[in-house]
C-alpha positions as CSV (number, residue, x, y, z in Angstrom):
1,X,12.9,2.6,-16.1
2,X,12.7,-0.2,-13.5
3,X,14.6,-3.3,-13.9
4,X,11.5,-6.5,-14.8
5,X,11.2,-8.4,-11.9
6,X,11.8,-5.4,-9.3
7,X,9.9,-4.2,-6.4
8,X,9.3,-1.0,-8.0
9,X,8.5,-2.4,-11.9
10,X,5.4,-5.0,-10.0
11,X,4.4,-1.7,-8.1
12,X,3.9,-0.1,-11.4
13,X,2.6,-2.6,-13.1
14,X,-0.2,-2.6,-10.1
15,X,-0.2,0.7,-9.8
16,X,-1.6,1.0,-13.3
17,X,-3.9,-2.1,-13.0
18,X,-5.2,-0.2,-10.1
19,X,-5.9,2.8,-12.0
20,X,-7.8,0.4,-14.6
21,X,-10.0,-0.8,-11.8
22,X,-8.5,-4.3,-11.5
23,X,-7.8,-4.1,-8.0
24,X,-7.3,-7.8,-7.0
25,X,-4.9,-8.2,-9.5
26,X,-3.2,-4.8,-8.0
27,X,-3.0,-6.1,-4.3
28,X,-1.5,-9.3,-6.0
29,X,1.5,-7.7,-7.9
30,X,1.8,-5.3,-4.7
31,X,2.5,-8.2,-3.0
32,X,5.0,-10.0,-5.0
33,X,7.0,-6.2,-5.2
34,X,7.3,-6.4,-1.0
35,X,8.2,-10.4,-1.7
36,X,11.1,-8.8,-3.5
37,X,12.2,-5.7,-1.2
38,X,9.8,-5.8,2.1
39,X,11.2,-2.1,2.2
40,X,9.9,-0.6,-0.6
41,X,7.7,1.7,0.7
42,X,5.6,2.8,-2.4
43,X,4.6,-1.1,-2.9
44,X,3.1,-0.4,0.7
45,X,1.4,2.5,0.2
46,X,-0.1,1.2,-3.0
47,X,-1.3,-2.2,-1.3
48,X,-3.3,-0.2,1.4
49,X,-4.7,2.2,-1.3
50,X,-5.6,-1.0,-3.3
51,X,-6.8,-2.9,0.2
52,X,-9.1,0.2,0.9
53,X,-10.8,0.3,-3.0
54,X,-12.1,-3.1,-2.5
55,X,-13.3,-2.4,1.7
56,X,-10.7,-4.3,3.2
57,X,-9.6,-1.5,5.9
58,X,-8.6,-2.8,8.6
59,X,-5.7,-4.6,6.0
60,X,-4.9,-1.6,4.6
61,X,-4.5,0.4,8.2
62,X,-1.9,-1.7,8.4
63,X,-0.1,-1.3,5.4
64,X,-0.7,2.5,5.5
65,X,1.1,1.8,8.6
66,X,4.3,0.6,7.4
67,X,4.4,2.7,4.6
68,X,4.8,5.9,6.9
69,X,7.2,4.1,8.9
70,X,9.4,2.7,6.1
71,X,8.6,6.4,4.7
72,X,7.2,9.0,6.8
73,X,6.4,11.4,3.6
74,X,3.8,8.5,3.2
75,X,0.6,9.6,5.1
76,X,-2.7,7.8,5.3
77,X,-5.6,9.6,3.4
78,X,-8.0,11.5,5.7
79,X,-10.3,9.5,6.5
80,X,-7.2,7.6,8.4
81,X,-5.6,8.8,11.6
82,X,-2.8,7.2,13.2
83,X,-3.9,6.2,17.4
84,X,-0.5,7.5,19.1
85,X,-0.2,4.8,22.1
86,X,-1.1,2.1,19.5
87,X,1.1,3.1,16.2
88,X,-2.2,1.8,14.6
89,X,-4.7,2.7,12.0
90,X,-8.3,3.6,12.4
91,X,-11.1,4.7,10.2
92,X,-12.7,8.4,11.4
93,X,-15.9,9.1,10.5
């Protein structure tokens, strides 16, 4: 179990808020977690899947960025492909 107050115990506290459909209140505990540890990957990768629920892609490019460099297990969904000069994000149709 995760220590209160950690990166990972405020990803998992918006991790499940997420899953309830409470986005904005996700993307705001996502982004206390990287407050606390900017490289915790998972509070990353759970900020750009949060960012993307509620349209805000070009945001979440980004964090789906940093989440695959902090963690390169972490991969974008599909419908994102990484632009190789760039190291960025973009939406494919």
């Amino acid at each position: 179990m995760a220590r209160p107050g950690s990166a990972p115990a405020m990803a998992s506290l918006g991790y499940t808020l997420m899953l309830k459909g409470e986005d904005k209140a996700a993307i705001d505990l996502f982004h206390q977690a990287i407050e606390v540890d900017p490289k915790y990957a998972p509070a990353h990768y759970n900020l750009a899947f949060a960012l993307s629920n509620i349209k805000e892609t070009n945001v979440a490019a980004r964090e789906y960025a940093k989440a695959h460099e902090l963690d390169p297990s972490l991969t974008a969904p599909k419908e994102l492909k990484v632009k190789p000069k760039s190291r960025s994000l973009s939406i494919t149709p």
